[in-house]
C-alpha positions as CSV (number, residue, x, y, z in Angstrom):
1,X,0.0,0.0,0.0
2,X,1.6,3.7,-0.9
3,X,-0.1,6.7,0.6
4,X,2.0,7.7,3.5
5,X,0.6,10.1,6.0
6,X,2.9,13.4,6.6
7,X,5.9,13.1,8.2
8,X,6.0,14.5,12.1
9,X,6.6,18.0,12.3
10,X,5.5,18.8,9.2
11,X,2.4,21.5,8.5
12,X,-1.2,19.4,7.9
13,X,-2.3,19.8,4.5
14,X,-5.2,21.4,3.6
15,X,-8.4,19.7,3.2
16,X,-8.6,17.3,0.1
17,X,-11.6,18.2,-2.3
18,X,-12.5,14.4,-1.8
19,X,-11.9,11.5,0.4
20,X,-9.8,8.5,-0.1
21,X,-10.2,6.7,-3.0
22,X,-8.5,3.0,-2.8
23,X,-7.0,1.6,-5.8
24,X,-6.9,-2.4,-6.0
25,X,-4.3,-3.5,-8.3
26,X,-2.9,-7.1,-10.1
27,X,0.6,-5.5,-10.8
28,X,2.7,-2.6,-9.1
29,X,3.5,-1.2,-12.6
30,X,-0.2,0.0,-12.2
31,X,0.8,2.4,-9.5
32,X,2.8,5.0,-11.4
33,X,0.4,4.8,-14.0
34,X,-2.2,6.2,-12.3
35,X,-0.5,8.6,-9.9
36,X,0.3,10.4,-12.9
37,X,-3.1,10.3,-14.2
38,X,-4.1,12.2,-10.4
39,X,-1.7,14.7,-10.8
40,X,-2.7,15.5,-13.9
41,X,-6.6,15.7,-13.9
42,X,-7.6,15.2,-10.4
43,X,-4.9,16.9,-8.2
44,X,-5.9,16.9,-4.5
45,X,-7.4,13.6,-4.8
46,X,-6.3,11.1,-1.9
47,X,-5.0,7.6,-3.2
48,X,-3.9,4.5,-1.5
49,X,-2.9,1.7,-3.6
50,X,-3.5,-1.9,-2.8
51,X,-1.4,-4.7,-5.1
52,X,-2.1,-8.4,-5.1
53,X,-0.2,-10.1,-7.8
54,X,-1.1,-13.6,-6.4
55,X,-4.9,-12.9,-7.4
56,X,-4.2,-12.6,-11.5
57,X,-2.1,-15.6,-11.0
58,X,-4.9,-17.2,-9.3
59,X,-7.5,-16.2,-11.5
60,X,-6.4,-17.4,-14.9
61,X,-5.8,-21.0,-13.5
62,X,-8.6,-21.2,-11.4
63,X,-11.4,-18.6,-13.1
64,X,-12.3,-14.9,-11.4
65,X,-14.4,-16.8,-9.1
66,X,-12.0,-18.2,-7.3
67,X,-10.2,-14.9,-5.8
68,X,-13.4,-13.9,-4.8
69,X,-12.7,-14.4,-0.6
70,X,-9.3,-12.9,-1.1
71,X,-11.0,-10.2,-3.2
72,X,-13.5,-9.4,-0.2
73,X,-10.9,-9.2,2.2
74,X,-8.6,-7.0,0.4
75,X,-11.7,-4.8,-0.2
76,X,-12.2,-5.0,3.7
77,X,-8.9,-3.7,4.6
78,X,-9.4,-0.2,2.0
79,X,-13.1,0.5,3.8
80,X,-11.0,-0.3,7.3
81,X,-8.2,2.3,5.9
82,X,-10.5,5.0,5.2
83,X,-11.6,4.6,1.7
84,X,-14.7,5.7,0.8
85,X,-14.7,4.1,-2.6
86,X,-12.7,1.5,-4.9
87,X,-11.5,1.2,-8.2
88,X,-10.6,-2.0,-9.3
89,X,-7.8,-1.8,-12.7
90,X,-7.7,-5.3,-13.0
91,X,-9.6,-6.4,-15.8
92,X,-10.0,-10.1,-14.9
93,X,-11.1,-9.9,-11.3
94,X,-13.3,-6.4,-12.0
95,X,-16.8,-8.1,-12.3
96,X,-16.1,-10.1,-9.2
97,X,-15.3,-7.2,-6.8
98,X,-17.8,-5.0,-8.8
99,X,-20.3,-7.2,-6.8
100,X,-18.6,-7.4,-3.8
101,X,-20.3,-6.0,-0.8
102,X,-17.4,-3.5,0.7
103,X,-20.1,-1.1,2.5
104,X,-18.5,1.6,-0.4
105,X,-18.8,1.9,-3.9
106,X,-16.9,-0.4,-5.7
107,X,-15.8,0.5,-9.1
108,X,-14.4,-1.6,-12.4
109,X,-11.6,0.9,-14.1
110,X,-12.7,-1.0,-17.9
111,X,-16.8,0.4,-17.5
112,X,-16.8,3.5,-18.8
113,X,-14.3,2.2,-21.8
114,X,-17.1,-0.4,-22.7
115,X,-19.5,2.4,-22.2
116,X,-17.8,4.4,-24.8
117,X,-17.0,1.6,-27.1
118,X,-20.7,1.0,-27.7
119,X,-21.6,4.2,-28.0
120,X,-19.4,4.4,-30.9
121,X,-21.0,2.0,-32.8
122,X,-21.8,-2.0,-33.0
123,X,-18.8,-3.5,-34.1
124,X,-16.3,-3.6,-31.1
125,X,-12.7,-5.6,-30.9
126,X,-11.7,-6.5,-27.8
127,X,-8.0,-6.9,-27.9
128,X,-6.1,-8.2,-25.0
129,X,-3.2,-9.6,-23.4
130,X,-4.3,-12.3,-21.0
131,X,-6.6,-15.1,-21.9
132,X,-8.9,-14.5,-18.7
133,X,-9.2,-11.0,-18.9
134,X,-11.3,-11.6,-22.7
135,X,-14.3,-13.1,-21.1
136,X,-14.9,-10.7,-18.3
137,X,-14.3,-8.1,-20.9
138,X,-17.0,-9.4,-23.5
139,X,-19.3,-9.9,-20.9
140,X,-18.8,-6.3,-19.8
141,X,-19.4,-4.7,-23.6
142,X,-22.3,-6.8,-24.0
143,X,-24.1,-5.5,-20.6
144,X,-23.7,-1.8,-21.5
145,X,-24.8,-2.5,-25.0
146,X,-28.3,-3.9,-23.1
147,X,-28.4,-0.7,-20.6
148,X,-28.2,1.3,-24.0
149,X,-30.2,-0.6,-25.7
150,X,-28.0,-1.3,-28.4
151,X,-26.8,-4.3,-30.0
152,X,-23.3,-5.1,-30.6
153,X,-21.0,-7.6,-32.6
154,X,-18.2,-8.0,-30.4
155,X,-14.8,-10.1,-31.7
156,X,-11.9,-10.9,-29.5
157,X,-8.3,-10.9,-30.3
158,X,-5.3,-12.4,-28.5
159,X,-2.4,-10.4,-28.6
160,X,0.3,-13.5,-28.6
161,X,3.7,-13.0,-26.5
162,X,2.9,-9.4,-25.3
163,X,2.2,-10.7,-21.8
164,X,5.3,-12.6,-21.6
165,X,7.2,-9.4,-22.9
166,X,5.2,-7.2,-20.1
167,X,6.1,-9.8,-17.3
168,X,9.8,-9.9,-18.7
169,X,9.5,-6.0,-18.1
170,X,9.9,-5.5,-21.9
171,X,6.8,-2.5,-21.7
172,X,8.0,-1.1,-25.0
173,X,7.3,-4.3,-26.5
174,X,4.9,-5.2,-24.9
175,X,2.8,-1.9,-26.6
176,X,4.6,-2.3,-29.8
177,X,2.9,-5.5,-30.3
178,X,-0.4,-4.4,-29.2
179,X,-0.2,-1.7,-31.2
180,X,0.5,-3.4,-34.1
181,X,-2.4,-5.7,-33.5
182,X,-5.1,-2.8,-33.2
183,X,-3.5,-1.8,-36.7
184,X,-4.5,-4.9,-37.8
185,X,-7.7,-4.7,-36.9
186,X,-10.1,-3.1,-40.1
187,X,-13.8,-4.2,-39.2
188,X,-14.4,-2.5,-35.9
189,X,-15.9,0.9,-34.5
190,X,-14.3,0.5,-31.5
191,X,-11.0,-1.2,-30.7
192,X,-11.0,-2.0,-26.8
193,X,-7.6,-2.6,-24.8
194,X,-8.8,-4.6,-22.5
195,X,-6.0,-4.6,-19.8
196,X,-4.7,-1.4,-18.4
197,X,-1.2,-2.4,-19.0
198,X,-1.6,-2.1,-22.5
199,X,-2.7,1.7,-22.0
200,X,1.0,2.6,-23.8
201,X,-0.2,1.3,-27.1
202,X,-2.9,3.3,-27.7
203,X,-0.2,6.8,-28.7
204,X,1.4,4.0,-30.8
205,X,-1.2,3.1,-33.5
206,X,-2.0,4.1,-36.7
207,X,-5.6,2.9,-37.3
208,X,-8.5,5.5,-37.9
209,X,-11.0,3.3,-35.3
210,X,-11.0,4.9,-31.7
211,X,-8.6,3.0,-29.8
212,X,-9.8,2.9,-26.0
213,X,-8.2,2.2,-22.7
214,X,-9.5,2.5,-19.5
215,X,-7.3,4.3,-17.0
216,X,-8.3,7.6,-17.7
217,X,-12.1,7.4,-17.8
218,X,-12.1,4.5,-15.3
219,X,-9.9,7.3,-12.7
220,X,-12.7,10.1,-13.3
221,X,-15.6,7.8,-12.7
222,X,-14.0,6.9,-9.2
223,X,-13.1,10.2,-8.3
224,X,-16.7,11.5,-8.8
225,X,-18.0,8.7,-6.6
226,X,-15.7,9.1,-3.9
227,X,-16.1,13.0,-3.8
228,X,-19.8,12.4,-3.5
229,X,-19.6,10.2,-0.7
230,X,-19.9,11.7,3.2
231,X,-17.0,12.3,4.9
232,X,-16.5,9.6,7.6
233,X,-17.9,9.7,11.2
């Protein structure tokens, strides 16, 4: 967890223009990610980051389903340190603490992508980098096409050895070769990147389809719901 308090001695800051929002990640490389993305568009806002690497592991052996205890109890320790919402960035596990019951709003960082994707018409390719996460992410397109009331065509593709470049911490590569794979793609009107990790790509292609990621709108929607909730006690 990052998010250190001030040091003793040091003058107490002024008020935050919202309360603690707790970020639940897969992967530490996450972190800087969207730290930058505060500083930019929400300065002021109170973060705390929470990483469980074991739980992506876990999930693509054993299904989302699976991580759901740990999930809970990870959930149970942000509400206990102060958050007043959750954002969950890992694609894979979202759905399952989406549903979770955390006594504060718990948010999935790819929504307001798949939101946007369908709004931008019916044909949407779903590109990722893990096996696991294209299911979840399918799933997710498909129920904001229903609350729309639009119907989508949604294909997947499996960007081959980009996760094993990510994990090797190759990220150049890693967005290179999605990149090259949204090129590739011709029959879509909205080309998903499923994971956050493969955020990088999307400055890197060429194609004239929207190419969306989801740390940027998935950030906003979190810090709206955390401002509106009441402060604590």
């Amino acid at each position: 967890m990052s998010g250190a308090p001030p040091s003793a001695g040091s003058e107490a800051p002024l008020p935050a223009p919202s309360g603690p929002l707790a970020l639940l990640h897969t992967s530490p490389a996450h972190i800087p990610v969207f730290d930058a993305l505060r500083d930019k568009d929400h300065p002021g806002l109170i973060m705390r980051h929470f990483v469980a690497e074991e739980l992506l592991a876990r999930a693509r052996r054993e299904g989302p389903d699976a991580v759901a205890d740990d999930v809970r109890t990870l959930l149970g320790e942000a509400v206990a340190d102060g958050a007043r919402a959750v954002l969950c960035t890992c694609s894979t596990i979202g759905a399952v603490a989406e549903r979770t019951d955390a006594a504060v709003p718990v948010l999935r960082v790819d929504r307001p992508m798949a939101a946007a994707a369908v709004a931008a018409g019916p044909r949407v390719a779903v590109l990722a980098t893990v096996a696991s996460t294209l299911e979840p992410t399918v799933a997710l397109v498909e129920e904001e096409a229903r609350r729309a009331g639009r119907t989508v065509e949604v294909r997947t593709v499996l960007v081959d050895g980009a996760w094993a470049l990510f994990e090797a911490g190759d990220t150049d590569g890693c967005a290179r070769a999605v990149a090259e794979a949204a090129d590739a793609v011709t029959d879509a009107d909205a080309i998903v990147l499923a994971q956050a990790s493969m955020t990088p790509a999307q400055d890197l292609t060429s194609t004239a389809i929207p190419v969306l990621s989801s740390p940027r709108p998935g950030l906003a929607a979190a810090a709206r719901t955390a401002e509106r909730q009441p402060q604590p006690g």
